[in-house]
C-alpha positions as CSV (number, residue, x, y, z in Angstrom):
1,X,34.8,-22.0,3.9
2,X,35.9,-24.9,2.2
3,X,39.5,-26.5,2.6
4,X,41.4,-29.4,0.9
5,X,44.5,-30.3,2.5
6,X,46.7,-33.6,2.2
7,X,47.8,-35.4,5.1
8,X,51.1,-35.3,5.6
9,X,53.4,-32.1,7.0
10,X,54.2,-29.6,4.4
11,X,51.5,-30.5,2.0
12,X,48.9,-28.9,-0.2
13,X,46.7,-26.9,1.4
14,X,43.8,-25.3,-1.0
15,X,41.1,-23.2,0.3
16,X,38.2,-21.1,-0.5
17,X,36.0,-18.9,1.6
18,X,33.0,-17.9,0.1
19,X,32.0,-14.8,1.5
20,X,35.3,-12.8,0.3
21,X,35.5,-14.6,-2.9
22,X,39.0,-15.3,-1.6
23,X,41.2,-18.8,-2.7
24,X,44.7,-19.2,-1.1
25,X,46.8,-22.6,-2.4
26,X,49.7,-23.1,0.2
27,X,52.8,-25.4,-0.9
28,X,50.7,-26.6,-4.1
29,X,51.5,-27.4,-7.7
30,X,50.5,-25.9,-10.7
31,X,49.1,-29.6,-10.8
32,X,46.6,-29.4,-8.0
33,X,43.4,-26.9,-8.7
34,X,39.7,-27.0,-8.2
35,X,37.9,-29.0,-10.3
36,X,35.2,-26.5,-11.3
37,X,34.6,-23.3,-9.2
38,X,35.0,-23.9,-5.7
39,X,31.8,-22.1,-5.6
40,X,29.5,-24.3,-7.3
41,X,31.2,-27.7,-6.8
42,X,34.6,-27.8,-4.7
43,X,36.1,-30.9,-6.0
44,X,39.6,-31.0,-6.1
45,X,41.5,-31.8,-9.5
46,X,45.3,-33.4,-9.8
47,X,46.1,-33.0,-13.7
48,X,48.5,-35.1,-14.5
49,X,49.0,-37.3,-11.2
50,X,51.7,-38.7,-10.7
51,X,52.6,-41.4,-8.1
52,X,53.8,-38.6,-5.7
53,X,49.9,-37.6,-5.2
54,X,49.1,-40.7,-3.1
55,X,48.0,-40.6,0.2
56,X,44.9,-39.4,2.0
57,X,43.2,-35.9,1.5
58,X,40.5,-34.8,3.8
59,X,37.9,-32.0,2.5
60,X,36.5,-29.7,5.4
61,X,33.7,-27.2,4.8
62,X,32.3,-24.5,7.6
63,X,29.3,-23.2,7.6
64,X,26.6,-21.6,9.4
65,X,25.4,-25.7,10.2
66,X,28.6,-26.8,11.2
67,X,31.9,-28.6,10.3
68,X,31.8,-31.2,7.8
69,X,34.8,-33.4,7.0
70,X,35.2,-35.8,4.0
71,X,37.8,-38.5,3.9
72,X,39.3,-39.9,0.8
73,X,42.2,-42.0,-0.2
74,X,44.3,-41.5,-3.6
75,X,46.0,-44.5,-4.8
76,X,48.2,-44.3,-8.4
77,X,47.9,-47.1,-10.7
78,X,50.6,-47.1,-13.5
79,X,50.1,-49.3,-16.5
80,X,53.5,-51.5,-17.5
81,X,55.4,-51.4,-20.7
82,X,55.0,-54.3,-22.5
83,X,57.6,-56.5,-24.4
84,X,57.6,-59.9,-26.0
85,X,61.1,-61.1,-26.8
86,X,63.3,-64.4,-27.5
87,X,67.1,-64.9,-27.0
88,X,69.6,-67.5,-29.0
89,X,68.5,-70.8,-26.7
90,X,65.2,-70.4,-27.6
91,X,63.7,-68.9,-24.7
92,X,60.9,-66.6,-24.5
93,X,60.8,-63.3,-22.4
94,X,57.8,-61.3,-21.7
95,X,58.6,-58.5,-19.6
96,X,55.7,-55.9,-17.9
97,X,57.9,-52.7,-16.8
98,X,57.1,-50.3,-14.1
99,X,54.0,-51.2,-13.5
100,X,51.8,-50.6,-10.2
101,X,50.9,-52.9,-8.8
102,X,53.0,-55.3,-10.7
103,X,51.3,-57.2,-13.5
104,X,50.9,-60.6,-13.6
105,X,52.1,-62.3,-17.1
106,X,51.0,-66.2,-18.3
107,X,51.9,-68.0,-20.8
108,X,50.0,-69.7,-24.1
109,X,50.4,-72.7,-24.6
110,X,50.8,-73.0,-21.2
111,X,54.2,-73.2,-19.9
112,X,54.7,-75.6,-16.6
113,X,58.7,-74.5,-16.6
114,X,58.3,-70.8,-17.3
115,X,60.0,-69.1,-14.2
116,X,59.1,-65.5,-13.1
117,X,61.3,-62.4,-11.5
118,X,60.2,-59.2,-9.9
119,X,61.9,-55.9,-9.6
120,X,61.1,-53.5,-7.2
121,X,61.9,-49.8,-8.0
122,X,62.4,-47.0,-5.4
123,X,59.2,-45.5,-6.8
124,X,56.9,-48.3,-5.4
125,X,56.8,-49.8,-9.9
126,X,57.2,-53.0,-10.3
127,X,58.8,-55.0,-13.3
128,X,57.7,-58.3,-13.6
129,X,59.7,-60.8,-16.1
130,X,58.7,-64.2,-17.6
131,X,60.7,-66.7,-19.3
132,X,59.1,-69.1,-21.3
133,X,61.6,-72.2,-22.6
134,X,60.6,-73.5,-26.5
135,X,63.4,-75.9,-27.4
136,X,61.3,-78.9,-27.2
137,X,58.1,-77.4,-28.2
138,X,56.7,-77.8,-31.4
139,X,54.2,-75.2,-31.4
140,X,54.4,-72.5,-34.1
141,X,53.6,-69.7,-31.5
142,X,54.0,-68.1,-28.4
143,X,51.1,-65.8,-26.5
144,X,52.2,-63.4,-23.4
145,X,49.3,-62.0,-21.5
146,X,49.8,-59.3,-19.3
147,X,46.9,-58.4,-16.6
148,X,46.8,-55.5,-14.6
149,X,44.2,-53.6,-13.4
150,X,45.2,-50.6,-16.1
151,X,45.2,-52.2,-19.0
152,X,45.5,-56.3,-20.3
153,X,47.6,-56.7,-23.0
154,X,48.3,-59.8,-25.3
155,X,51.8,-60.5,-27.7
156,X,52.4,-63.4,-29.9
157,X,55.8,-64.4,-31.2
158,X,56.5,-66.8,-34.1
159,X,58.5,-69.6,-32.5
160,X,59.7,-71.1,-36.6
């Protein structure tokens, strides 16, 4: 017998047991499956994730040896959505939307007067924004670089 079930009340509960042949899936998505057949390889598949998934699922299999429990922890990362813009007074913003964890952004040249906000959505995405003031400078360009563990990105803006 081999069981996957998420920790929480009311959550997925896929099973197998070997010697019927029999699967049940109790309160699970389309989304949630076995990887390959449960009776090879009984790794658990979540195609597409979504941020909803997270949490902690714990894998039990029964047999003739014993009980055997395996532990793991899901944790969604979401890449942000980029954009490099500029406004009348000559200010630079680089934004980084819905990202998780938030992103951080920097500035090239560097920029000791660029300020930074954070927005927090409901969802547990963060939107990061950077302002980066020009009106003195006499550079030709402007570089934003996003990090974040999903994916670094890098804009330039023409500043003439």
């Amino acid at each position: 017998l081999v069981t996957w079930k998420r920790n929480c009340s009311s959550c997925c509960l896929l099973s197998y047991r070997r010697d019927h042949k029999e699967t049940r899936k109790l309160n699970c998505s389309e989304r949630i499956m076995w990887k390959y057949s449960p009776d090879s390889d009984p790794a658990l598949r979540i195609y597409p994730v979504n941020l909803g998934d997270e949490g902690n699922y714990t894998c039990e299999i029964a047999n003739s040896d014993g009980n055997f429990y395996f532990f793991s922890s899901l944790t969604v990362i979401v890449p942000p959505t980029v954009t490099l813009t500029h406004d009348e007074s000559r200010v630079a913003v680089c934004q980084a939307s819905a990202a998780k964890p938030a992103a951080d952004i920097s500035w090239i040249p560097v920029n000791s007067h660029s300020t930074e906000e954070e927005f927090h959505h409901p969802n547990g995405t963060v939107t990061t924004v950077s302002f980066f003031g020009w009106a003195n400078s006499t550079f030709p360009t402007v570089t934003c670089l996003v990090t974040h563990p999903a994916t670094n990105q890098t804009l330039l803006m023409d500043l003439t």
